[in-house]
C-alpha positions in Angstrom: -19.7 16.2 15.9 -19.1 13.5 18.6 -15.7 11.2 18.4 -17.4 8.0 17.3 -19.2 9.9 14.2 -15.5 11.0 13.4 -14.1 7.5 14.3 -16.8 5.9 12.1 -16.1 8.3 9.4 -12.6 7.1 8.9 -13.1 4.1 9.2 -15.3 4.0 6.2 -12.2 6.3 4.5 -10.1 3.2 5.4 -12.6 0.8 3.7 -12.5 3.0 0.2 -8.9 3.1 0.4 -8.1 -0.9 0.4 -9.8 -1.2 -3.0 -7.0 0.2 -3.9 -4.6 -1.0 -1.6 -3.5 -4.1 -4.0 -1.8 -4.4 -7.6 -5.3 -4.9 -9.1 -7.7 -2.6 -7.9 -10.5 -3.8 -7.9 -14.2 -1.8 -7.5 -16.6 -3.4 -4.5 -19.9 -2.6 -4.1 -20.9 -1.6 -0.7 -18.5 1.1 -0.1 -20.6 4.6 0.3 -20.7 7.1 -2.5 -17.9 4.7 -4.7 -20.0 5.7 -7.8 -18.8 9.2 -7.2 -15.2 8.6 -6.1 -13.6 5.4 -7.5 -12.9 6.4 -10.7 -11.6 9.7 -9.4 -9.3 8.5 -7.2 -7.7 5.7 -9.9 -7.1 9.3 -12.0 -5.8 11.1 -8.6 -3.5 8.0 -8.6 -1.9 8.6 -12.2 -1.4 11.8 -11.5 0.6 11.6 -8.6 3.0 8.9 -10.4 3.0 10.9 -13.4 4.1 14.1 -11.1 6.7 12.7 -8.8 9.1 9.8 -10.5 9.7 8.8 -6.7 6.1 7.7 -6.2 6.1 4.6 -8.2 2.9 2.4 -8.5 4.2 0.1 -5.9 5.6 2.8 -2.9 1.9 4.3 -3.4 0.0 1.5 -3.0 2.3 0.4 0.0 0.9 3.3 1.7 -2.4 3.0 0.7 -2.4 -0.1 2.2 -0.6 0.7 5.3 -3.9 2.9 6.2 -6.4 1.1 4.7 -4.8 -1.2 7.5 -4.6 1.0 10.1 -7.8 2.6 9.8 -10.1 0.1 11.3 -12.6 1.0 14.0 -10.1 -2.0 16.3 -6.9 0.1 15.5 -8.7 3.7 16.1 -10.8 2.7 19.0 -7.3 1.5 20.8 -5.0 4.6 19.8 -7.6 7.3 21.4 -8.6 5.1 24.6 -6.4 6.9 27.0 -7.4 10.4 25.9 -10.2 12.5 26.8 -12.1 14.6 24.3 -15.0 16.2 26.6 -13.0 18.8 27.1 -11.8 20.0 23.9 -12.3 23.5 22.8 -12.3 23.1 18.5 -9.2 25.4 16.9 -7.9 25.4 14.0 -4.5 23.6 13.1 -2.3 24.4 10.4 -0.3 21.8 8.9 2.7 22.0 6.6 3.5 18.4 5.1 6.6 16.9 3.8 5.9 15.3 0.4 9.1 12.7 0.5 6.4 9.9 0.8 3.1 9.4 -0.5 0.5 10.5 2.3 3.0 11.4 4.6 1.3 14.2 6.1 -2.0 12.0 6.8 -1.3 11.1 10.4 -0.9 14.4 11.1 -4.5 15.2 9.1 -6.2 12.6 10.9 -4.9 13.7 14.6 -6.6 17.3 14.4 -9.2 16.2 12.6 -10.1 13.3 15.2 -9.3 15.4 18.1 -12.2 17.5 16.6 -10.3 20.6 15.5 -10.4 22.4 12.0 -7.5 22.0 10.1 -5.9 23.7 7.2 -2.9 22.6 5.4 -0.3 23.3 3.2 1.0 20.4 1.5 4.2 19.9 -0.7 4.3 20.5 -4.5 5.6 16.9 -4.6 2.5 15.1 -2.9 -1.0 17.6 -3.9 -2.8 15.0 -5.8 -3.6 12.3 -2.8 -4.9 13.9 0.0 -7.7 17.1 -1.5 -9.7 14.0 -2.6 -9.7 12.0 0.3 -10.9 14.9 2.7 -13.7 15.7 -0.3 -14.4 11.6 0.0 -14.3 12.4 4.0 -16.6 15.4 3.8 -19.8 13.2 1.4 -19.3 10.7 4.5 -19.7 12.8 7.2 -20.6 15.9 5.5 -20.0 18.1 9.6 -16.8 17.8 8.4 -17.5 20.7 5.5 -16.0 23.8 6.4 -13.1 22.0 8.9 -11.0 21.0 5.9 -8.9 24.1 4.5 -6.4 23.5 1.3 -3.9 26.6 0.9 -1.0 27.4 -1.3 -0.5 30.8 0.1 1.0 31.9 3.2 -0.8 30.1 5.7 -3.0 32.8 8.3 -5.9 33.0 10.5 -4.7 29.7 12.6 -4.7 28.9 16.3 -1.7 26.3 16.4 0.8 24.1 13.8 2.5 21.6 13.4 5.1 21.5 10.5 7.5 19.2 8.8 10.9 20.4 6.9 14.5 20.3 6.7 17.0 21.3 9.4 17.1 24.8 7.9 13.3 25.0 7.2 12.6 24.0 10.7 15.2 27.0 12.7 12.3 29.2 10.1 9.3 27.7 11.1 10.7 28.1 14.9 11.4 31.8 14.7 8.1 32.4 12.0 5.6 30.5 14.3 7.1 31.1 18.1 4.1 32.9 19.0 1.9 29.9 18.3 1.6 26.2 20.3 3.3 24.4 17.8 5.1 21.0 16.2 8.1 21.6 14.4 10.0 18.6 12.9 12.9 18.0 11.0 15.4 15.6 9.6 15.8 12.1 11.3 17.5 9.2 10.4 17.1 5.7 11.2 19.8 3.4 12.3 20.1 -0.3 12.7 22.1 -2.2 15.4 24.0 -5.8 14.2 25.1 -8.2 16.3 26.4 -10.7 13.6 23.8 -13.3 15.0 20.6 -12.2 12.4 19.3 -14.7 10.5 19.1 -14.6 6.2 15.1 -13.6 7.4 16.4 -10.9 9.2 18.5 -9.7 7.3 15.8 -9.9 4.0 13.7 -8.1 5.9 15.7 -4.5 7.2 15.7 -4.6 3.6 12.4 -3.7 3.3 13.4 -1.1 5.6 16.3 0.2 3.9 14.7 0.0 -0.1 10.7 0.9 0.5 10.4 4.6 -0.6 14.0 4.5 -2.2 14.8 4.8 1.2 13.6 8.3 1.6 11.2 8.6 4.9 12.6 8.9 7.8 11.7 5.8 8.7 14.1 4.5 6.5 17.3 2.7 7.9 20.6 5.0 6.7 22.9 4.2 9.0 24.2 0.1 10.7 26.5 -0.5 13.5 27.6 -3.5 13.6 30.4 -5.4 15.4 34.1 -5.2 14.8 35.5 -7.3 11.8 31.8 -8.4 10.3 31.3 -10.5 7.6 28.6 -8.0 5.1 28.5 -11.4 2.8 25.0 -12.1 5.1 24.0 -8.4 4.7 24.3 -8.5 1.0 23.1 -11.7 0.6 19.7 -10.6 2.3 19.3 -7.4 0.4 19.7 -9.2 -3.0 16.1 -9.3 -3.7 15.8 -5.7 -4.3 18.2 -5.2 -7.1 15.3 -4.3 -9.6 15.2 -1.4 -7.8 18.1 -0.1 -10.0 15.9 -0.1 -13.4 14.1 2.4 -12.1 15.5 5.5 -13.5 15.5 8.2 -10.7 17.2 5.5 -8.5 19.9 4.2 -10.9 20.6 7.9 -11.8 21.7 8.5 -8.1 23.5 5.3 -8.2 25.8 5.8 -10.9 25.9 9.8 -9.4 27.6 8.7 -5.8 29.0 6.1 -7.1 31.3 7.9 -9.4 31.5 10.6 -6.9 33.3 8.0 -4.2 35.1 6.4 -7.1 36.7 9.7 -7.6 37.2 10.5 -4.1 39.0 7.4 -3.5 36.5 6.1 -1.0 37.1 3.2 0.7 33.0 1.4 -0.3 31.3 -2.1 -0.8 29.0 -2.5 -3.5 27.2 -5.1 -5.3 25.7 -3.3 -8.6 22.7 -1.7 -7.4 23.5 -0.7 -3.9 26.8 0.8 -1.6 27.8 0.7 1.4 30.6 2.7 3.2 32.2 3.6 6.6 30.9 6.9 7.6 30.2 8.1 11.1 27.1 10.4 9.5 23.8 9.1 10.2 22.3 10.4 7.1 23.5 8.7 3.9 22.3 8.9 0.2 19.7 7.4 -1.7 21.3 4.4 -3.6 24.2 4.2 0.2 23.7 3.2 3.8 26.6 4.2 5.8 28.3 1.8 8.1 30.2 2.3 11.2 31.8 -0.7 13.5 31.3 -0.4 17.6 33.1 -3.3 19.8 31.5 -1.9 23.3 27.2 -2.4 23.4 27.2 -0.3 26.3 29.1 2.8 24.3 26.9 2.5 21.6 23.8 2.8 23.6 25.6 5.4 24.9 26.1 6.9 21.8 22.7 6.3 20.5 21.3 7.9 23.7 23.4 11.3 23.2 21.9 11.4 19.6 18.0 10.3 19.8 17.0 13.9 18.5 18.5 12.5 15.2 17.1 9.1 15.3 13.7 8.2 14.3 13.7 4.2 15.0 16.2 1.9 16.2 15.7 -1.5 14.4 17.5 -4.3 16.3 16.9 -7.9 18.2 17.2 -6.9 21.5 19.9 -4.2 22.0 17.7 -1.5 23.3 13.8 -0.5 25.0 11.2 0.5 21.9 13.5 -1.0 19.3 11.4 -1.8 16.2 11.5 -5.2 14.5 13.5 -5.8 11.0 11.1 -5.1 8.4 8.6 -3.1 10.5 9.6 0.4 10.5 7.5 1.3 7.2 4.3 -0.3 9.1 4.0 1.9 12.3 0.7 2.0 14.6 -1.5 5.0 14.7 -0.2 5.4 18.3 3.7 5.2 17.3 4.0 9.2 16.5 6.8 11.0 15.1 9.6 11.9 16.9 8.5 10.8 19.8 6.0 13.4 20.0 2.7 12.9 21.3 0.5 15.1 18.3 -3.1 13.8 20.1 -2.0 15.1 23.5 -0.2 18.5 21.8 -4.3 18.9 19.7 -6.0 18.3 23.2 -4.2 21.2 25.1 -3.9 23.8 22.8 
């Protein structure tokens, strides 16, 4: 199969997937074989909701329509330019997904499968519903794609190279299981945002977006501010105050009123508004329902600091303060070229 039959095949997977990329879905007619799959994937849909209370209506069709957006043939064209493919000698890739967020494993799908590789993948109990139709959807479009999409729940074997996603302790496994094997392994990162005091209420309304979306649980997600000596969180609070329905959902109000009486107890020292704390804590991971907080009076330390600890850090969000910062409100909307950790997965799939 040649790259632009691959690139054209997703980016007809991208135009299925904004029909459903809106509160209303609605059915259009000239997507390919939608007779088949539309009233499939509105049931994969329920399912998924109905078996993980974090993947609400609205956080999955977020990320529906983050790559219904990003698969175009503009965006895809542009992320494998610099790479060349006439080389590549097909393997096959396992995959182990996270399941924190829905889809979360799909950029790591579409790299081996673009770089024209077999892939087989184990995916998380939490997110199994999603991505099994999609590659079926992917496999009636382009149907050379049969036979290079493996689903497994069993001890993944027969594999040339990985790449894997997991906890701190998961990942020291998957090091010592798969250290024979080219491989990926990733594990937790936290976001952190940098204040200067100067943000504006739009500013501040939108790191929001990237402290709330998800409940806060990719690691995209800001966990962690710095911001000058003696500031005023009135702002801050302010500009997060559109999210406070977020508490009627049950699974988030539970851990609310869960670390809220646990500080309470503890005698923390914590601001909080009814839906949402915050509290001074050098840690950069903080939990659901918290962002931790720590003040910093020298910029140059704190990049410093920020520097000595970017194995931890997933995104930066700030105006200014450092190279490859990402904007407020952007960090849930990243490019098919901004990778993981830093990590360049389409260069890793090319030498293997």
């Amino acid at each position: 199969m040649q790259l632009q039959e691959r690139i054209n095949a997703f980016v007809k997977l991208g135009d299925f997937l904004r029909q459903f990329s809106k509160e209303v879905i609605v059915k259009a007619d000239n997507i390919e074989h939608n007779e088949l799959f539309f009233d499939g994937f509105k049931h994969q849909l329920k399912l998924a909701k109905e078996h993980n209370g974090w993947f609400t209506e609205e956080n999955i069709t977020f990320a529906i329509k983050s790559w219904s957006d990003a698969l175009t043939l503009d965006n895809l064209s542009k992320w494998l330019k610099p790479y060349n493919f006439d080389t590549i000698k097909p393997k096959r890739v396992a995959i182990i997904m996270a399941g924190n967020i829905p889809l979360v494993g799909f950029h790591d799908f579409l790299s081996v499968l673009i770089s024209g590789h077999s892939v087989l993948v184990k995916q998380s109990s939490n997110d199994k519903h999603l991505l099994p139709f999609l590659a079926k959807y992917l496999e009636f479009i382009e149907p050379q794609f049969k036979g290079n999409i493996t689903f497994t729940e069993a001890k993944i074997e027969n594999f040339d190279a990985v790449i894997a996603t997991g906890s701190n302790n998961t990942a020291r496994y998957f090091e010592y299981y798969f250290k024979g094997k080219p491989s990926i392994i990733r594990n937790n990162r936290n976001s952190v945002a940098v204040l200067s005091g100067d943000e504006t209420p739009e500013n501040l309304k939108n790191l929001s977006e990237d402290i709330f979306r998800y409940y806060g649980l990719g690691c995209r997600n800001v966990s962690k501010l710095f911001v000058p000596k003696n500031y005023d969180f009135k702002a801050f609070f302010e500009g997060i105050y559109h999210w406070h329905p977020i508490v009627e959902k049950a699974k988030y109000a539970n851990n609310y009123d869960y670390n809220k009486a646990v500080y309470l107890m503890s005698e923390f020292d914590m601001l909080e508004n009814g839906f949402f704390m915050i509290k001074e804590d050098e840690s950069l991971a903080s939990p659901i329902a918290t962002l931790f907080y720590e003040y910093y009076e020298d910029a140059s330390k704190l990049k410093a600091n920020l520097e000595v600890n970017k194995e931890k850090i997933q995104c930066i969000v700030s105006n200014g303060f450092v190279k490859n910062e990402i904007a407020f409100g952007a960090t849930q909307n990243p490019q098919l070229w901004d990778y993981a950790d830093d990590v360049d997965s389409v260069e890793f799939l090319l030498a293997i």
